[in-house]
N, C-alpha and C positions, 0 to 999 in steps of 0.2 A: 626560267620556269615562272608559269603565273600562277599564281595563288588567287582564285575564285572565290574560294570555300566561304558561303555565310557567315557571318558572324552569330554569336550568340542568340545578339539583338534582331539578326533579320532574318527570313525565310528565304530570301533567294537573293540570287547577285547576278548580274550579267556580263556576256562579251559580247561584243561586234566582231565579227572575224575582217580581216584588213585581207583583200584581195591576193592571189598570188602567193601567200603564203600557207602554209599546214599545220595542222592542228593535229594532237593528240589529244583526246579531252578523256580523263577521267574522275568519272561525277561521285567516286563515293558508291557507299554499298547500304545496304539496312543490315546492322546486327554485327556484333564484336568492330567495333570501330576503331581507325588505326589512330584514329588521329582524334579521341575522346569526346567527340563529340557526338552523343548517343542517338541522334534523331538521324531519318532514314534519308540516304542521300539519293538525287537522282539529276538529271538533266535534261531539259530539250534543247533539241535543236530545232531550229524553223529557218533553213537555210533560203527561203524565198521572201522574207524579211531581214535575214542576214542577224541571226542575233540568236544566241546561246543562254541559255537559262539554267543556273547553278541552284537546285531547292535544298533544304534541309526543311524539315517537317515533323514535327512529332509521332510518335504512335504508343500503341498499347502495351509496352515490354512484355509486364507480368503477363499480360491472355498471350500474347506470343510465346514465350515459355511455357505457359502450363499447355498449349495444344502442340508443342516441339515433345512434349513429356510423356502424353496423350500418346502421341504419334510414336511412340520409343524410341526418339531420334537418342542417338547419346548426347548424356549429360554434359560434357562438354561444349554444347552448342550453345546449349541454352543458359549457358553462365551470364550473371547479372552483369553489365556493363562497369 
């Protein structure tokens, strides 16, 4: 298993995919994070360049909670990280 995931310090990481073989890629999610690190995760792919792009990125918690609260989603969602 490869470990991608940004580091603290960086916003995104890369892969080159190596011919002939398969990939499962999962980039992470925005919000209750598994793996503690609170900024919103995502990836491209641009498979006609050949190269995978792992981001992490910051965003707004609190406005995202208070319109999750807005919205009446239940409170559990919108638990602080």
């Amino acid at each position: 298993m490869l470990n991608l995931r940004p580091r603290s310090s960086e916003i995104v990481r890369c892969l080159a995919p190596r011919r002939g073989l398969r990939y499962l890629l999962n980039p992470g999610s925005i919000g209750q994070p598994r793996d503690g690190d609170p900024r919103a995760g995502f990836a491209i792919a641009d498979l006609e360049h050949n190269v995978v792009e792992f981001w992490r990125v910051p965003y707004d918690i609190p406005a995202v909670q208070s319109r999750m609260r807005a919205a009446r989603l239940p409170e559990a969602l919108g638990a602080a990280a």
